[in-house]
VOVEX-402336 format. One record per residue (C-alpha): residue number from 1; x, y, z; residue in three letters. Coordinates in nm, 3 decimals, decimal comma. Layout:
% residues N
k	east	north	up	r
NUM	X	Y	Z	ALA
...
% end
This chain:
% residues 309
k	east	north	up	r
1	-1,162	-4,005	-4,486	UNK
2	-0,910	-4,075	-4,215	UNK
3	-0,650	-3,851	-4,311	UNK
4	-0,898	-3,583	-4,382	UNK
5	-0,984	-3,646	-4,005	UNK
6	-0,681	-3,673	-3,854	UNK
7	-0,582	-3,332	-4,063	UNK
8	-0,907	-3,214	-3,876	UNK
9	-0,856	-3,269	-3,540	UNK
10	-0,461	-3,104	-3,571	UNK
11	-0,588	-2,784	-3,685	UNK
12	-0,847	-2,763	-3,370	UNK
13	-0,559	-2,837	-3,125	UNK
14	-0,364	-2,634	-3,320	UNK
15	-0,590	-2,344	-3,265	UNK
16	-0,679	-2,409	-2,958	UNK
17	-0,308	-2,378	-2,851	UNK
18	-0,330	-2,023	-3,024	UNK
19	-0,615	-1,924	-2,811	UNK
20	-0,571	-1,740	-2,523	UNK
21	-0,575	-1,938	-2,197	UNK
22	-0,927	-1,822	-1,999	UNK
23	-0,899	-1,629	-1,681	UNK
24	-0,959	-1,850	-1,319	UNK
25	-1,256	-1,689	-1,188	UNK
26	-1,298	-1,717	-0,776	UNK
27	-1,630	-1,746	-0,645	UNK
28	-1,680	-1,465	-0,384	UNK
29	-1,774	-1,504	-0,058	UNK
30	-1,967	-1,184	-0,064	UNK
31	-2,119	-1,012	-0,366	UNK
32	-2,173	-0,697	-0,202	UNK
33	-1,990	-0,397	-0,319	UNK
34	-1,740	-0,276	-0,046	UNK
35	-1,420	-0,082	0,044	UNK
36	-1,125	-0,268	0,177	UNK
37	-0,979	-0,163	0,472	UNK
38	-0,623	-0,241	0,526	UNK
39	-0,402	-0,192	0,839	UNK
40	-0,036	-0,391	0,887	UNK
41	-0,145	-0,503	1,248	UNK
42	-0,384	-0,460	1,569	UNK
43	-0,280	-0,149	1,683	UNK
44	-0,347	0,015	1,343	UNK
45	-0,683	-0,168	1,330	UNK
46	-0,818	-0,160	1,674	UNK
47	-1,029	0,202	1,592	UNK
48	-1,143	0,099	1,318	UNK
49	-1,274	-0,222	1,450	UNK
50	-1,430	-0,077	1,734	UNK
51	-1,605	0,154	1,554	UNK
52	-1,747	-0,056	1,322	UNK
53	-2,070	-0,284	1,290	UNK
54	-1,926	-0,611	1,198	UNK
55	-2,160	-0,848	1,052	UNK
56	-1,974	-1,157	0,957	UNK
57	-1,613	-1,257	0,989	UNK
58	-1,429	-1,531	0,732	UNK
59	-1,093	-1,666	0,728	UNK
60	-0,873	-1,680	0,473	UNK
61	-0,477	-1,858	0,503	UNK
62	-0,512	-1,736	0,841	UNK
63	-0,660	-1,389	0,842	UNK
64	-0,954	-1,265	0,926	UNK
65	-1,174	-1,043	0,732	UNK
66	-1,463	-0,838	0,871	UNK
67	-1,738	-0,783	0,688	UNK
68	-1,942	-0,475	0,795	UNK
69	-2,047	-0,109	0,831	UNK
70	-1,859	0,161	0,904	UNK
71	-1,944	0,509	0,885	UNK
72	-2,205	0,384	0,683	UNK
73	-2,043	0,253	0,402	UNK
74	-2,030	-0,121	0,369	UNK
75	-1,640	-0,261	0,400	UNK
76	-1,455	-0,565	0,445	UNK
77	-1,171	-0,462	0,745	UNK
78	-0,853	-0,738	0,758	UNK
79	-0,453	-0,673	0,922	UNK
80	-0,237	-0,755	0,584	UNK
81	0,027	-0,859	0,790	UNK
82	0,356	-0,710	0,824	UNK
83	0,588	-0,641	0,521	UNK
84	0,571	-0,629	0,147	UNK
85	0,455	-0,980	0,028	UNK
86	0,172	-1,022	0,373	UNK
87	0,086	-0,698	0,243	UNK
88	0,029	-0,868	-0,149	UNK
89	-0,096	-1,168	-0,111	UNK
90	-0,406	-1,028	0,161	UNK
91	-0,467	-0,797	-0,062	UNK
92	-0,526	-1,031	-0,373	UNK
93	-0,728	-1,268	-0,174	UNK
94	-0,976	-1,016	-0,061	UNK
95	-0,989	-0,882	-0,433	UNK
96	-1,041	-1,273	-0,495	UNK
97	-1,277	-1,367	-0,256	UNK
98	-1,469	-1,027	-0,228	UNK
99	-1,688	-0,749	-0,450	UNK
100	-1,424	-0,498	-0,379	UNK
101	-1,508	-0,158	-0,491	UNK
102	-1,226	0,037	-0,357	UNK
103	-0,899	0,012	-0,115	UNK
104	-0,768	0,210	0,194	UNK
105	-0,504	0,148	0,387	UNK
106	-0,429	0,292	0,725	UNK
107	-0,158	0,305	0,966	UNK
108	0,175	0,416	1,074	UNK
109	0,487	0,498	0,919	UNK
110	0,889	0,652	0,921	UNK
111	0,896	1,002	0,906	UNK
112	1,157	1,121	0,604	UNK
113	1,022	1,487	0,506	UNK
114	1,249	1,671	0,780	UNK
115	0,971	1,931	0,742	UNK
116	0,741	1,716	0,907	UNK
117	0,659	1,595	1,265	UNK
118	0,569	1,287	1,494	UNK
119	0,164	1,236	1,465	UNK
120	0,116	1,437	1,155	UNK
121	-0,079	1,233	0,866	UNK
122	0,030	1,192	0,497	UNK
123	-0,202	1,103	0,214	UNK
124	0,057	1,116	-0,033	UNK
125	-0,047	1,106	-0,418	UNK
126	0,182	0,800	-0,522	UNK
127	0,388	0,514	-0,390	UNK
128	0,721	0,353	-0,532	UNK
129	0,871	0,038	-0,431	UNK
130	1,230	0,207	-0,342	UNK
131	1,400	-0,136	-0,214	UNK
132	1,352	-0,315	-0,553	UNK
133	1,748	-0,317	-0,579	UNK
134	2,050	-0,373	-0,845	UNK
135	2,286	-0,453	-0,594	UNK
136	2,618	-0,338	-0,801	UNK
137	2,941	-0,517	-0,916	UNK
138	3,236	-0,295	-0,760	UNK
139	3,515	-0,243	-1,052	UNK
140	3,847	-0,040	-1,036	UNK
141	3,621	0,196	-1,265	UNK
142	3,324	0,237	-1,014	UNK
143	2,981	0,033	-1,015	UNK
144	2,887	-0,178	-1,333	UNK
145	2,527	-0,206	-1,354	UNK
146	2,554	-0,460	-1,647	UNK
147	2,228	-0,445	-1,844	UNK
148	2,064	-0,272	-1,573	UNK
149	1,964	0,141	-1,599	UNK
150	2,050	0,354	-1,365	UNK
151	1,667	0,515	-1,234	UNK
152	1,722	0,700	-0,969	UNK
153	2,073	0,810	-0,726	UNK
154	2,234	0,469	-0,542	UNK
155	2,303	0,436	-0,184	UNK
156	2,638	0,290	-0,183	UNK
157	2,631	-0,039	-0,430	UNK
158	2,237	-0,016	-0,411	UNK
159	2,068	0,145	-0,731	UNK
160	1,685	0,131	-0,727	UNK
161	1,497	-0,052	-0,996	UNK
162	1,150	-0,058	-1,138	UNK
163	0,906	-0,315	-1,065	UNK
164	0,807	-0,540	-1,403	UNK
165	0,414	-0,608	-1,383	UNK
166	0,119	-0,721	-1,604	UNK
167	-0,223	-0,612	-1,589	UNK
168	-0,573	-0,726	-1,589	UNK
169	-0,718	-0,625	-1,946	UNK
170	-0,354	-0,688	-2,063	UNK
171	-0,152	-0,917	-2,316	UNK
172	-0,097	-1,226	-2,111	UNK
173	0,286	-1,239	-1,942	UNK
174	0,369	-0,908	-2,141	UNK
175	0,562	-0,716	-1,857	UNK
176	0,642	-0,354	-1,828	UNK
177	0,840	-0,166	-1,596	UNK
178	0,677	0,062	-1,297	UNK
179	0,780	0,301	-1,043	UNK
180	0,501	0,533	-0,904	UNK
181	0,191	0,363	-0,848	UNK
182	-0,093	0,664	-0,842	UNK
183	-0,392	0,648	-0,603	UNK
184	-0,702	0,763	-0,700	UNK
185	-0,793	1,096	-0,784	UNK
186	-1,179	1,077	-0,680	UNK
187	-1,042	0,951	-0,338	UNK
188	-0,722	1,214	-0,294	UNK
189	-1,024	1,464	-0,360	UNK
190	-1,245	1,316	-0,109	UNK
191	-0,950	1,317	0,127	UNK
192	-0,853	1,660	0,084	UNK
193	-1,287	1,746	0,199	UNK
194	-1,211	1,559	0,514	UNK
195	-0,943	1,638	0,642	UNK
196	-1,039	2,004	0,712	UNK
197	-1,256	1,940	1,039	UNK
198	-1,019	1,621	1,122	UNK
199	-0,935	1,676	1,535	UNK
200	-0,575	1,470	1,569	UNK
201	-0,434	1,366	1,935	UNK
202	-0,106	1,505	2,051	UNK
203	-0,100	1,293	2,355	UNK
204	-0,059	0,927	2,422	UNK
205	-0,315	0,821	2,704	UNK
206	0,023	0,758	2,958	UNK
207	0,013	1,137	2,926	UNK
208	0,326	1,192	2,685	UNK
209	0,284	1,492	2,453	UNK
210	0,406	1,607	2,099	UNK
211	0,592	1,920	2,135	UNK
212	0,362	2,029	1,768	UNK
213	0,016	2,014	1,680	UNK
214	-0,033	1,699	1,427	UNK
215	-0,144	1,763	1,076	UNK
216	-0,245	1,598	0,753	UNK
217	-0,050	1,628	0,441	UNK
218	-0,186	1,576	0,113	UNK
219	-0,004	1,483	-0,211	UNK
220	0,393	1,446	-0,252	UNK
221	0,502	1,078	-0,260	UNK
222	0,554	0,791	-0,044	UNK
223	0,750	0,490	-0,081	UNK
224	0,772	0,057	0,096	UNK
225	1,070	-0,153	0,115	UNK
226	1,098	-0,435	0,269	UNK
227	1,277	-0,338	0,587	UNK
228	1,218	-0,130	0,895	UNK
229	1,436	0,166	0,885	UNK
230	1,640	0,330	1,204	UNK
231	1,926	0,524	1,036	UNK
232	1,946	0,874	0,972	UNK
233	2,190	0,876	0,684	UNK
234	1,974	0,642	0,492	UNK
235	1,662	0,870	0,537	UNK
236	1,847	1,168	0,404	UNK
237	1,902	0,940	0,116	UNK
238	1,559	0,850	0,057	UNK
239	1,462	1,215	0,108	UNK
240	1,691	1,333	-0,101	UNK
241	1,621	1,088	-0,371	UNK
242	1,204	1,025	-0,398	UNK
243	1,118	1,332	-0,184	UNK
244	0,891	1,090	0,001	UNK
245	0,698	1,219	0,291	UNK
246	0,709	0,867	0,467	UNK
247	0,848	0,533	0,420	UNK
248	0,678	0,226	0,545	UNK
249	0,691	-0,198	0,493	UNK
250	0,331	-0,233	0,289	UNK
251	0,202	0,018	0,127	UNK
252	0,333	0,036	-0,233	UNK
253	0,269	-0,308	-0,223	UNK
254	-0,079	-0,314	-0,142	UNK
255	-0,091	-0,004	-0,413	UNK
256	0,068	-0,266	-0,693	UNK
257	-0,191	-0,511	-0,646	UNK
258	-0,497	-0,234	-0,672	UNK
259	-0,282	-0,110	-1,005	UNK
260	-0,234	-0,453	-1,185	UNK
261	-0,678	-0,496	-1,045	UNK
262	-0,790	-0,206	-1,162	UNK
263	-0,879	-0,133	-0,826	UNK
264	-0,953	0,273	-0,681	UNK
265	-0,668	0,315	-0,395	UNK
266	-0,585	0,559	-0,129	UNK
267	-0,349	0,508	0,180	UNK
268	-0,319	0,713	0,492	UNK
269	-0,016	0,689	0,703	UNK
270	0,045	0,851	1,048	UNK
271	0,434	0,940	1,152	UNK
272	0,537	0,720	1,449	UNK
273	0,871	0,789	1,445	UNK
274	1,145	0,973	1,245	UNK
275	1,309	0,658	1,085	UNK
276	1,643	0,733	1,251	UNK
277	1,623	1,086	1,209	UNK
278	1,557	1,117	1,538	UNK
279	1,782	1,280	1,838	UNK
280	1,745	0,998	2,052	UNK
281	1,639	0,642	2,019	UNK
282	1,330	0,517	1,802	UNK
283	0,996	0,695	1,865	UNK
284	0,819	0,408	1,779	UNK
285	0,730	0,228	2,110	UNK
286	0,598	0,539	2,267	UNK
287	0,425	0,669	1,939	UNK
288	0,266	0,383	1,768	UNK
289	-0,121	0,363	1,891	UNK
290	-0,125	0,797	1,880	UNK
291	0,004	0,749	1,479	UNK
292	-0,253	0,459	1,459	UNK
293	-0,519	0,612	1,623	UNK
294	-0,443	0,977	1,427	UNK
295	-0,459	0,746	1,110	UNK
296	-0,775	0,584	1,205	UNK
297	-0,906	0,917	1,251	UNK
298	-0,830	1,061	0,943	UNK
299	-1,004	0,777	0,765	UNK
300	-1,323	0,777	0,935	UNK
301	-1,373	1,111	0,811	UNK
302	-1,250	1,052	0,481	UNK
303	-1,574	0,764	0,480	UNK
304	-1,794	1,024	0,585	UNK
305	-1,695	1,176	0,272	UNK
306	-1,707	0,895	0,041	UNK
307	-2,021	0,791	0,198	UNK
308	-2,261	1,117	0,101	UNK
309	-2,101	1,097	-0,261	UNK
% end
């Protein structure tokens, strides 16, 4: 009777260790269905803040989050912080901590497109991580990339690399790689409806002008790294290599967190400068609150849109 027992109770640890583990489960704060609204930092928020009707305001690690109206759909507004993991982790804890039904992001950007100008806004159709790196071995032969492929063109000893990821829904720890994280049809569509009667500014309020009407771009590709970029030869690379319409410190990040959720995404980014492509020195300092504000903008319509759905 013992042994049959002890025989007993191995076979239910036994199959308990063959069970898969269950998910945590957060308790949200809110249960409320709402859109997340993203920006980097103040300047990128401060429209969007003062336009909406903020009802209640938690923190989380530090951050606020806004809970509230705007353009009458209900949202959750909070600054991700600048940079690629800021941008991650404030995006999981809302998803965490929050019913969220949807994500935006809004903000400014480098210009790389040399097609397109200070102030104008891209909506581009997919993001890429473009600074996960292979940084090479130099031989007498050229670059050994070892067991690594070769995805896309280098920059010097630099070789881009796909992201490895596992998804909600998915075979715990099974990884796969990713490039182009897609954001939501439904919302590119909605985007495209709003931005034909979008009104963008071409002049800062100290009175400084674009020399070219703004405008928003829809589709192509966009792409985050980790660092703020200031050098023209390196944007002709990036051009040349992803076609990307912008490059910026959060956004593809933000974008792999809504993929691996199963979360709708969209981002809008405004140009404030030309990421060294520039004839002088960085636009940034004189553009930034016109390419926030234009951003702003653009998004407010686009939740018109979403709103009457």
């Amino acid at each position: 009777m013992k042994r049959k027992f002890l025989l007993t109770s191995l076979l239910i640890l036994f199959l308990a260790g063959c069970a898969s583990p269950p998910e945590i489960q957060v308790a949200p704060l809110d249960d409320s269905p709402r859109l997340a609204i993203i920006s980097a930092f103040e300047p990128e928020m401060k429209k969007l803040l003062s336009e909406a009707q903020i009802s209640d305001t938690y923190t989380i690690n530090g951050r606020s989050f806004h809970l509230g109206q705007l353009a009458k759909n209900d949202v959750v507004l909070f600054q991700s912080g600048v940079s690629m993991v800021n941008a991650a982790m404030t995006t999981q804890a809302a998803l965490d901590h929050f019913n969220i039904s949807g994500i935006l992001f809004s903000g400014i950007a480098g210009g790389v497109n040399p097609d397109l100008n200070i102030g104008d806004v891209v909506v581009p159709s997919q993001w890429g991580q473009y600074q996960e790196m292979l940084f090479a071995r130099e031989t007498e032969d050229g670059w050994d990339l070892g067991w690594h492929g070769e995805e896309f063109p280098n920059y010097g000893m630099m070789f881009p690399q796909e992201v490895s990821l596992t998804r909600e829904g998915g075979k715990p720890d099974s990884e796969k790689g990713h490039f182009w994280f897609q954001v939501d049809p439904e919302m590119l569509a909605a985007a495209r409806q709003a931005a034909d009667g979008v009104q963008l500014d071409k002049c800062t309020f100290l009175g400084k002008c674009l020399e070219v009407d703004p405008v928003v771009i829809l589709g192509g590709n966009g792409v985050s790294g980790s660092t703020f970029v200031d050098n023209a030869d390196y944007r002709d690379w990036v051009w040349d290599t992803f076609q990307a319409d912008a490059l910026d410190m959060e956004t593809a990040a933000v974008a792999h967190v809504a993929y691996v959720n199963q979360v709708p995404f969209i981002a809008f980014r405004s140009l404030s400068d030309l990421a060294g492509g520039g004839s002088g020195e960085n636009e940034i300092k004189t553009f930034f609150q016109l390419a926030s504000d234009n951003s702003a903008e653009v998004i407010l319509a686009f939740l018109q849109v979403w709103g009457e759905r």
